[in-house]
Legacy VTK file of the C-alpha trace (Angstrom):
# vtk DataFile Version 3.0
C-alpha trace
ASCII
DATASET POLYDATA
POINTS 83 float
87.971 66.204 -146.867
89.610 62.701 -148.276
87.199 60.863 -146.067
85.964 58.283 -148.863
83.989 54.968 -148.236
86.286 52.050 -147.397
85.659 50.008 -150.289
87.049 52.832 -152.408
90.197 52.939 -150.881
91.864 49.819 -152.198
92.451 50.829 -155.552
93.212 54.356 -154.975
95.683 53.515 -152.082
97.224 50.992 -154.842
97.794 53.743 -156.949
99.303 56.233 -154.066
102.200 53.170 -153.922
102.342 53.100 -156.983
103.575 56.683 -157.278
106.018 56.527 -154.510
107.391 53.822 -155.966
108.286 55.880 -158.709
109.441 59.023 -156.866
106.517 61.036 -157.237
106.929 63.403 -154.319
106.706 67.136 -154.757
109.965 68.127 -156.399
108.199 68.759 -159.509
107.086 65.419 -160.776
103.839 65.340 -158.095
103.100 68.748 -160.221
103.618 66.756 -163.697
100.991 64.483 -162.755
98.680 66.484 -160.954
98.772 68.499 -164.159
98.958 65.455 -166.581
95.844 64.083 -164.920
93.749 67.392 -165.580
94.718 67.918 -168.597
93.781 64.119 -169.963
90.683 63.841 -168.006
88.930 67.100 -167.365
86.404 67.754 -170.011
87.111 71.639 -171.026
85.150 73.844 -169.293
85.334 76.976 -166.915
83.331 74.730 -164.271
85.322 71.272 -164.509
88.871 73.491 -164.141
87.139 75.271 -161.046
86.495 71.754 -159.570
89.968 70.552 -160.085
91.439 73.133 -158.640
89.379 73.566 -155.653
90.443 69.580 -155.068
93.586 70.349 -155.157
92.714 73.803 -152.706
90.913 71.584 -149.795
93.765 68.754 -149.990
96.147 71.793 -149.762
93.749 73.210 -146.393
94.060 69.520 -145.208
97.531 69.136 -145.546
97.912 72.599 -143.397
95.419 71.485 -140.645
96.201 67.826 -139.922
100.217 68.285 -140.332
101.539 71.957 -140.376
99.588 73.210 -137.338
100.438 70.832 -135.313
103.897 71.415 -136.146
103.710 75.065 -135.951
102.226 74.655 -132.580
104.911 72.163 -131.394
107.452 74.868 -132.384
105.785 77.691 -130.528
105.915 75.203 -127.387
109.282 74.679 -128.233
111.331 78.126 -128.899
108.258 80.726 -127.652
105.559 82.839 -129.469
106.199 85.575 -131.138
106.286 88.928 -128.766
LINES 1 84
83 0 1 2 3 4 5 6 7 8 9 10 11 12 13 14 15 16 17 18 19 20 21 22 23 24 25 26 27 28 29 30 31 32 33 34 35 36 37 38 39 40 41 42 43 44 45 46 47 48 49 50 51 52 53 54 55 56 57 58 59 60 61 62 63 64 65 66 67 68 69 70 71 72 73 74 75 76 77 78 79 80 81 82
């Protein structure tokens, strides 16, 4: 899913320290600028919304499968599966 060519990286990874750097993590200011971005660059339209929020959908399904499965399934090793 965020598997982009190299040479766009830079830039964008600039940007990613950029945010950290001023505490953008999810306690409500990662949602400001998620939000801010859509609503200054998304041209109106049923279709463009759709797109932005299925982005924001399939980083969500990545975020599950590459971090809390793992962890899920380190926990189940850990304390048992459910009866």
């Amino acid at each position: 899913m965020p598997y982009i060519p190299p040479d766009d990286r830079h830039t964008l990874n600039f940007a990613v320290e950029n945010l950290k750097a001023m505490d953008v993590y999810p306690n409500g200011r990662l949602n400001y600028v998620l939000f801010k971005l859509c609503k200054d660059t998304i041209e109106p339209s049923y279709n463009n919304y759709k797109n932005f929020i299925a982005e924001l959908e399939e980083c969500a399904h990545e975020i599950r499968r590459r971090f809390l499965s793992p962890y899920e399934d380190e926990k189940i090793k850990e304390n048992g599966d459910v009866e």
